[in-house]
N, C-alpha and C positions, 0 to 999 in steps of 0.2 A: 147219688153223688159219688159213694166209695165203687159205684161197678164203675161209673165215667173213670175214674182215676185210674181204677185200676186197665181200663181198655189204651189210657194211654204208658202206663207203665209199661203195658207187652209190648209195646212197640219200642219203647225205651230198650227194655231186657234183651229183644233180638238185637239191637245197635251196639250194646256195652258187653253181652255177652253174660248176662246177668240170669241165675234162675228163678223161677217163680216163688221159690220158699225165700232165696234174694229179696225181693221186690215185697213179696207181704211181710215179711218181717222188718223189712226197710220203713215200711207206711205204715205200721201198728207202735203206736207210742209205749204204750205197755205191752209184755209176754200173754199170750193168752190164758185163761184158767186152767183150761186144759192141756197146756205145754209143761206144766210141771216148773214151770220159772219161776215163781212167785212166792213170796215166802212173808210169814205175818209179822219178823223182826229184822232189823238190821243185822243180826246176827245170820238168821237164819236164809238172807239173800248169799250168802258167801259160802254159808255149806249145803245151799240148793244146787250155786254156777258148778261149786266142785262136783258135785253127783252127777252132772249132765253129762261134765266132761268127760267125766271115768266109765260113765254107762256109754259115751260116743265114742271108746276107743281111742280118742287119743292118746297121745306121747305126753303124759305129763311126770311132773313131781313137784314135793310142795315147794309153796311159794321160801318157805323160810332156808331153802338150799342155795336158791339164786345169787347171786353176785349182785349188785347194781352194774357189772360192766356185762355178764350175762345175761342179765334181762333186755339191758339198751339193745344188745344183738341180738337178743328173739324178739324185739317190738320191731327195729330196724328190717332184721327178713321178713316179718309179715306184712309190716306199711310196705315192703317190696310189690303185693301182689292187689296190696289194695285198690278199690274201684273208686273211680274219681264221680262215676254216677252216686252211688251210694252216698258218698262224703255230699252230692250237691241237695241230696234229696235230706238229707239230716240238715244241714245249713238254711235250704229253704224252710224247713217246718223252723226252726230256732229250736232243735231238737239238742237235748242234755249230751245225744252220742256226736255230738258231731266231731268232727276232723280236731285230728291230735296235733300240737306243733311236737316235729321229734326232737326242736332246738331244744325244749323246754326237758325233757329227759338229762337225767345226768349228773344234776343237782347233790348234794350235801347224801354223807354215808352214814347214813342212820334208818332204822328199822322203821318208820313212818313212810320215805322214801321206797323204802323197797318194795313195804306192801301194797303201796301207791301206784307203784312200776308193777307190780303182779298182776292186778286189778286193770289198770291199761291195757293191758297186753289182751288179754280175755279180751275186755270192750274191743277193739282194734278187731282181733280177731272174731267175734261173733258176729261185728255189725258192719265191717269193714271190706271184709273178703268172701271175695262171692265163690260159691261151691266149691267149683271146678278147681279154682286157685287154693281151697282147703285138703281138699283132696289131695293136690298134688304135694303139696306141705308134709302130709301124712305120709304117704310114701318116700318121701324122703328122711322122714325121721324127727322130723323139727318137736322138741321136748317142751311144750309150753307151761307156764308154771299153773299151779292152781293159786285159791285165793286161798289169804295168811288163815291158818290152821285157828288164832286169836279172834276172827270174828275182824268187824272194822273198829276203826282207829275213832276215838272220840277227839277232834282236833281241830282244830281252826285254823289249820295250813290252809291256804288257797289251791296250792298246787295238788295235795292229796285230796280235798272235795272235787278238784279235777276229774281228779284220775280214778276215783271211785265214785262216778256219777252213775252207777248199777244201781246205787241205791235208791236212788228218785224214780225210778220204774220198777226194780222188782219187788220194791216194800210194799205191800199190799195198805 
């Protein structure tokens, strides 16, 4: 059943322009064991995403520098390059990543907010943007934040269980 899927994905990925590590990571609900994603607390999902990122060479800095109006414009550039296949393939599963409203950005200036917006932005960008569109990101310089240095927020905001929906796949 997952080779049928995935023989129709490559046909997808040639049409959307999508890569293969796209497409599998698109269709795996959890990080694999061996991607190094995974971490056995909620804490320790937010200082696993940061290590990736630092060891992948991005443009980051922590999350606790951002603006709420700097973050809206680094979630706003990358939903710029995002795949509309991607978003459909997370909405068919009823998958935790799926498609962000960017209306919903923007909200109340308080330090739950931000690290909510930090947390987005990563999801967006891990699960949103296919390669070639990250790559070109990088070249250009685009500074993404990491996640809040605190660990996550214990909170029953709607909006931040949102936007830190990492947690429900990378917590082992």
């Amino acid at each position: 059943m997952l080779q049928r899927a995935f023989v129709v994905l490559a046909c997808v990925q040639v049409a959307a322009g999508l890569s293969t590590a796209d497409l599998r990571r698109a269709v795996m609900k959890k990080p694999s064991a061996s991607s190094g994603l995974l971490a056995s607390s909620r804490e320790g999902v937010f200082t696993t995403i940061n290590e990736f990122m630092v060891k992948g060479g991005h443009r980051v800095a922590e999350c606790e520098t951002f603006t709420h109006e700097e973050l809206d414009r680094v979630t706003r550039r990358v939903l710029e390059h995002s795949s509309p296949k991607l978003a459909e393939i997370y909405a068919k599963a009823g998958d935790a990543r799926g498609f962000v409203n960017i209306d919903a950005i923007g909200t109340a200036g308080y330090n739950t907010t931000r690290d909510g917006k930090c947390a987005q932005a990563l999801m967006v960008w891990a699960h949103h943007i296919p390669t070639e569109a990250r790559e070109l990101l990088n070249r250009e310089g685009l500074t993404l934040p990491l996640m809040p240095k605190t660990g996550p927020r214990l909170t029953h905001d709607a909006l931040y269980g949102n936007q830190s929906s990492c947690l429900a796949c990378h917590n082992n």
